[in-house]
C-alpha positions in Angstrom: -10.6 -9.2 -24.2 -8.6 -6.2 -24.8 -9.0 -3.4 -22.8 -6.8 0.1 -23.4 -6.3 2.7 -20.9 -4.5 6.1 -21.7 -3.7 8.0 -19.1 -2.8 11.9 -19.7 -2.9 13.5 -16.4 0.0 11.9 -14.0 -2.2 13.9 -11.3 -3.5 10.3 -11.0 -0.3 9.1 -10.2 0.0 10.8 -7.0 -3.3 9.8 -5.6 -2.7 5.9 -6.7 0.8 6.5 -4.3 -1.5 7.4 -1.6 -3.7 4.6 -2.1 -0.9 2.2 -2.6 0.5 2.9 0.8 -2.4 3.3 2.6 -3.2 -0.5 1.9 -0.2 -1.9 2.5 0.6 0.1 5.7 -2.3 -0.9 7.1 -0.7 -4.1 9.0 2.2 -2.5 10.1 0.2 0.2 11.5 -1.9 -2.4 13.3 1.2 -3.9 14.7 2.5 -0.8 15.9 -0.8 -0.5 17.6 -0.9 -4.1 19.2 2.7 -3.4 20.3 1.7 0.1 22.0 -1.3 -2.1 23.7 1.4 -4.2 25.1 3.5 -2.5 26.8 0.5 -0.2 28.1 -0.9 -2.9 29.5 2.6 -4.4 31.4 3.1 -1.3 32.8 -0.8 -1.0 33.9 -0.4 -4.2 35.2 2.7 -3.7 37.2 1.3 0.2 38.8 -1.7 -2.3 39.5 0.0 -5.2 41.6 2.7 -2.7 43.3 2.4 -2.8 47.0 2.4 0.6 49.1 6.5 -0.1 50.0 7.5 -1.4 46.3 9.0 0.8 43.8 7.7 1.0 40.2 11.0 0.9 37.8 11.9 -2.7 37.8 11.8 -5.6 34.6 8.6 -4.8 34.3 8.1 -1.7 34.0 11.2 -1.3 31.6 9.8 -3.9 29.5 6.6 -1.8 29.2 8.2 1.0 28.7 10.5 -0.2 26.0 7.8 -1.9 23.8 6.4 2.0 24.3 9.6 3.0 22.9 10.0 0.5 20.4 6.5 0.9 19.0 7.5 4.9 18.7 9.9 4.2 16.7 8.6 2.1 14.4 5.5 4.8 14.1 8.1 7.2 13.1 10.3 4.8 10.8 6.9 4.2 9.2 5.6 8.0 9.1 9.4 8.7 7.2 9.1 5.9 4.6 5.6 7.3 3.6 7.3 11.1 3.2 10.2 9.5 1.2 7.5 7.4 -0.8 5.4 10.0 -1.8 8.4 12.8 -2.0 9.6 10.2 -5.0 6.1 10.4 -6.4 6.0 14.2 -6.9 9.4 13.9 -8.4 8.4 11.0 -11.5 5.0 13.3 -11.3 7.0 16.8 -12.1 9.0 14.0 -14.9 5.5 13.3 -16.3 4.0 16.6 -16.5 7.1 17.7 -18.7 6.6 15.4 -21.4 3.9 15.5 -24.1 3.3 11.0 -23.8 1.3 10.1 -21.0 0.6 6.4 -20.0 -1.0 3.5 -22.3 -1.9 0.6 -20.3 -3.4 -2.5 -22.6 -4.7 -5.8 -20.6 -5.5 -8.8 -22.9 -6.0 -12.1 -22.2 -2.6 -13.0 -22.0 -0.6 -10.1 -21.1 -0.8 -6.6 -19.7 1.4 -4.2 -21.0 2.9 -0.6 -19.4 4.0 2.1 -21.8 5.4 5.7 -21.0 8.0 7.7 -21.8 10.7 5.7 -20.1 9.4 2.6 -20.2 8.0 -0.3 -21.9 7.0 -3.2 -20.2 4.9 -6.4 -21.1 3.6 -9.1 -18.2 2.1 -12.2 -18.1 -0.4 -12.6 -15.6 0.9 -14.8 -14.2 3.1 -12.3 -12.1 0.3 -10.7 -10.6 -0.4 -12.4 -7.7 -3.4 -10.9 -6.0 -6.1 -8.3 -6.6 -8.1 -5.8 -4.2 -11.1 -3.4 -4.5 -10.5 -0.7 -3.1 -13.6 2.1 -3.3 -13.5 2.8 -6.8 -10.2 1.0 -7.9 -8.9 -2.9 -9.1 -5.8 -3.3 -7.8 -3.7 -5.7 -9.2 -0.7 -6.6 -6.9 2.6 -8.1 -8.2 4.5 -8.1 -4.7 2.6 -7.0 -1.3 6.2 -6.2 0.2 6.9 -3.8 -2.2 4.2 -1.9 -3.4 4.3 -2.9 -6.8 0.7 -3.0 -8.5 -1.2 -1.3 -11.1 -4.1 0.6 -9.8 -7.1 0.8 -12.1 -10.0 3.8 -11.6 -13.5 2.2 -12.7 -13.8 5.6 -14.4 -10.9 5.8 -16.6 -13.0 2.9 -19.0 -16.4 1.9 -19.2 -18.6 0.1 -16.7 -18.9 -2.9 -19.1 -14.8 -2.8 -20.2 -14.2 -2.8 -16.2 -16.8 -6.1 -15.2 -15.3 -7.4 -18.0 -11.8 -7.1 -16.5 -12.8 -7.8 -13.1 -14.0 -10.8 -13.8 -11.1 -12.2 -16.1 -9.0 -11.0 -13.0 -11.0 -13.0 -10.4 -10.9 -16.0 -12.2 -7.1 -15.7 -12.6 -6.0 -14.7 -8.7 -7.2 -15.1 -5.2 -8.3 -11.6 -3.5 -6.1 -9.6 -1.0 -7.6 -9.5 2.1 
């Protein structure tokens, strides 16, 4: 197998940011959410069970409250990281459109290699640890803490090059689920 994939519009590049953080945001969105849940439903709980002489602010109610609090910030923690993220990726986009090389990205059966104007960089497979569909794209993840993957659009090759990946992939790495 080798497969080559030029890239010439870094365009991409911006859109595969998105994507990237989309996925892996996901969990700590949904913890966010679960934490929210919680302390809504400790401070439910305790406006629930209050008697008609009992006043409201006590441990409960400032533990509900401060999950609230502590799931707000983590929202916005989480809402900054993505600004800064994709703030970097318009600045290594505006780096891209100035020069005339694009990307080259080559997969063969024993490594996959990354080539643009600052960098060169061959991998074994064996540093890919997982892979993901995602709607039209193979993801292949290196490090789920720290975005680092190379994203692959079914339509930047051909239908047969990309079942002919996706299957060398599968058969190398478990999915991401």
């Amino acid at each position: 197998m080798e497969i080559i994939i030029t890239r010439h519009n870094a365009d991409e590049l911006l859109e595969q940011n998105v994507i990237r953080w989309k996925l892996f945001a996901k969990k700590s969105l949904q913890l966010i959410l679960l934490y929210a849940f919680f302390g809504a439903v400790i401070l439910g709980a305790n406006w629930m069970s209050l008697k008609q002489s009992d006043s409201f602010w006590g441990f409960e109610s400032s533990f509900g409250i401060g999950i609230l609090l502590l799931s707000l910030f983590y929202f916005i923690h989480t809402y900054k990281n993505k600004i800064k993220f994709l703030a970097r990726t318009k600045e290594i986009v505006s780096k891209y459109k100035n020069e005339n090389s694009g990307i080259e990205i080559k997969f063969n059966d024993t490594i996959v290699s990354w080539k643009d104007f600052e960098l060169f960089s061959e991998m074994s497979w064996t540093v890919f640890s997982q892979y993901k569909i995602y709607k039209n794209y193979l993801i292949l993840i290196r490090d789920k803490q720290s975005l680092d993957s190379i994203i692959i659009n079914r339509n930047e090759i051909s239908e047969v090059q990309f079942t002919e990946l996706f299957v060398f992939v599968k058969g190398k790495m478990p999915e991401w689920k």
